[in-house]
N, C-alpha and C positions, 0 to 999 in steps of 0.2 A: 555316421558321417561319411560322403563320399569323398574319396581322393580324388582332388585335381592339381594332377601335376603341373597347372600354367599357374598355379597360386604364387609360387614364387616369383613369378613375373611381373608383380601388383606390384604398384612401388605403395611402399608403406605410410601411412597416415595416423596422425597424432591431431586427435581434436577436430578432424576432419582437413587437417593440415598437410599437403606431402611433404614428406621427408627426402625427396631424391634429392634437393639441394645441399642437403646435410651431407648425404652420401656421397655426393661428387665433390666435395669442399673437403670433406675430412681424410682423405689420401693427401693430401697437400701437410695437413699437421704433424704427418710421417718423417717428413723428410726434416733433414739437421738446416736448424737454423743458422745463418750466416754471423761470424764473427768477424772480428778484427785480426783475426790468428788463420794464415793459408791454410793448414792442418788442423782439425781438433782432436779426431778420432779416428778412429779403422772405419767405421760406416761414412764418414766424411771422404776420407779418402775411395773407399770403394766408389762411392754414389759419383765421383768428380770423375775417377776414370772412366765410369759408364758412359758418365753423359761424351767424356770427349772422344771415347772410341766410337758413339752412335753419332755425334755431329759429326765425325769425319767422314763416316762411311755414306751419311745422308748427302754429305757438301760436297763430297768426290767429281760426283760428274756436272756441278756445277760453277759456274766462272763468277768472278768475284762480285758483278750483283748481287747473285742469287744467295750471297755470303751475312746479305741481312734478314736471310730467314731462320737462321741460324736459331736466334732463342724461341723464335716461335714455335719451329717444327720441334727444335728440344724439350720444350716445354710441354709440348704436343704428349709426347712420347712417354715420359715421365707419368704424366696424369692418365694415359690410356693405361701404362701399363701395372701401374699401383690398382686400378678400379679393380683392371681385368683377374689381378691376381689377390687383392683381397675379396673376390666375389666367391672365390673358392673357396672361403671359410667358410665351415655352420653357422647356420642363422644371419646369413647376411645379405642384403641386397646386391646387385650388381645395376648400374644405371646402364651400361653400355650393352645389356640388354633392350631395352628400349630405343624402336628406331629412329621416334622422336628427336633424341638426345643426340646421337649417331649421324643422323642428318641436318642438325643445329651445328654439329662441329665441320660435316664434310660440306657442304652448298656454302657457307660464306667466305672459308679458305679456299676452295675452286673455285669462287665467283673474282675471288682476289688475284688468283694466276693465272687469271683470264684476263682480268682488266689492264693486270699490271702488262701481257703480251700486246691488248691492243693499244695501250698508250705509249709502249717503247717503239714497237716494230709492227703497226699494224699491217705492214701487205704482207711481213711472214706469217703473222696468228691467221690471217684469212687464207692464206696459200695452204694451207693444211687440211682447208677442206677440201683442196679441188687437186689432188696427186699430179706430179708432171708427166707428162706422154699421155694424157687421159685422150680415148679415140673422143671426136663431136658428139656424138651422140650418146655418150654416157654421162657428159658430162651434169646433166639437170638429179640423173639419179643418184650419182656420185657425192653430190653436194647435198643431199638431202640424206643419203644414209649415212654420209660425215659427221654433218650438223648434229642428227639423231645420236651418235654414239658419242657426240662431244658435249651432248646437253645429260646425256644420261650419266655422267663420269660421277657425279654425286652423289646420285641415286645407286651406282653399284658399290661406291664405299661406304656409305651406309648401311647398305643390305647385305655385303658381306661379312662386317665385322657383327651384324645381330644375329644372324644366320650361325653363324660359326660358333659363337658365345651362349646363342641360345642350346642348341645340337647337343653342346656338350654337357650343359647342365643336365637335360632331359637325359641323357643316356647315364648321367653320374647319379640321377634320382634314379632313372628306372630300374639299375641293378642293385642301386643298394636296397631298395625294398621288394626287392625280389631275395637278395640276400635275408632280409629280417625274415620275409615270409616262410622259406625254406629252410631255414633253422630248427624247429622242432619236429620237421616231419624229415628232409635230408641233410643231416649235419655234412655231411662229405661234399653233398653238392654246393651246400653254401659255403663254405671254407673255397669252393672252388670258385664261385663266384665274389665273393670280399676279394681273392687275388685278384681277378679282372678285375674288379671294382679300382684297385691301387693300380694296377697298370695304367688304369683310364685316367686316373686321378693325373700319373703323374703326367701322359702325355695331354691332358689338358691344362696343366702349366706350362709346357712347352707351347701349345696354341694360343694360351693366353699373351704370352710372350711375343708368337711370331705375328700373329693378328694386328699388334698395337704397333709391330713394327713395320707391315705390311703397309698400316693406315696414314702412317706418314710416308715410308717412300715413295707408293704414289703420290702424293700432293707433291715429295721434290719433284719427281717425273715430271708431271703435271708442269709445274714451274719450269722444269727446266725447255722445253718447249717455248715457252712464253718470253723467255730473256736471253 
């Protein structure tokens, strides 16, 4: 049997059925379910100041408009950052590998902090493409290389956050079976590599982490421009 390392990247099928919807739905069944009690538990409590220290930090540089994006971009946050870090388990899919998915959540949130700019303040969202003091004569190139990096703003949050998620799988597969392989022939060197294997581990929950936080503060950015 050949090893291919993009295997893991298949999202999985049942009956000829995909299951990435499964996958993306069931980090949601993680989280504590709402009661009628402010408090139920220490995970209740944990999960509540997460979220209010990450909406604050997100809402910060925005004025009380932009104060109704509040559950969206929290909600954002939560479910990027459950996939990102139950991806890390054995035997598990990750969806936010897939750019598909990745560009399903980033193009119609930027399509919306766009809209929402040109329907509040449209000569400021259009003033942004054209810089003030621009000499005449730049002006046509100016507006066109604007435009370009203003339309591509979805396509680099998508391609960031697969890019980055994928990298680390791939480097977390490659040494662990370089580790298995080197096992019977250099025990020394693989005891040396399973430790880099845990260093990587751990600094790809860190990336998992900052990636999903990465992926909404731009879209506040984004907004916040807009309002």
């Amino acid at each position: 049997m050949i090893l291919n390392f993009f295997d893991q990247f298949t999202s999985p099928c049942l009956l000829g059925i995909p299951l990435i919807l499964i996958s993306m739905l069931f980090p949601t069944l993680l989280l504590p379910s709402p009661t009628n009690r402010w408090i139920t538990n220490r995970l209740s409590t944990l999960q509540l100041w997460f979220i209010h220290l990450t909406t604050k930090q997100l809402m910060l540089p925005l004025n009380k408009g932009g104060h109704k994006w509040a559950l969206i971009l929290a909600s954002l946050m939560m479910l990027l950052l459950t996939i990102n870090l139950l991806g890390l388990l054995p035997y598990t899919f990750t969806p936010t590998t897939q750019l598909s998915m990745n560009m399903a959540l980033a193009f119609p949130l930027w399509l919306a902090t766009l809209l929402t700019g040109l329907r509040n303040q449209p000569t400021t969202s259009l003033g942004h493409l054209l810089p003030e003091g621009t000499p005449t004569p730049l002006i046509p190139a100016l507006i066109l290389i604007e435009t370009t990096s203003l339309l591509i703003r979805p396509l680099a949050l998508g391609v960031r956050l697969t890019a980055n998620l994928t990298a680390g799988h791939l480097l977390i597969q490659l040494i662990s079976t370089a580790s298995t392989v080197l096992l019977p022939i250099l025990p020394t060197v693989s005891a040396l590599t399973t430790l880099i294997l845990l260093l990587l581990t751990i600094l790809e929950i860190a990336v998992a982490m900052i990636q999903a936080y990465v992926f909404v503060l731009l879209l506040s950015l984004y907004l916040q421009e807009n309002i």
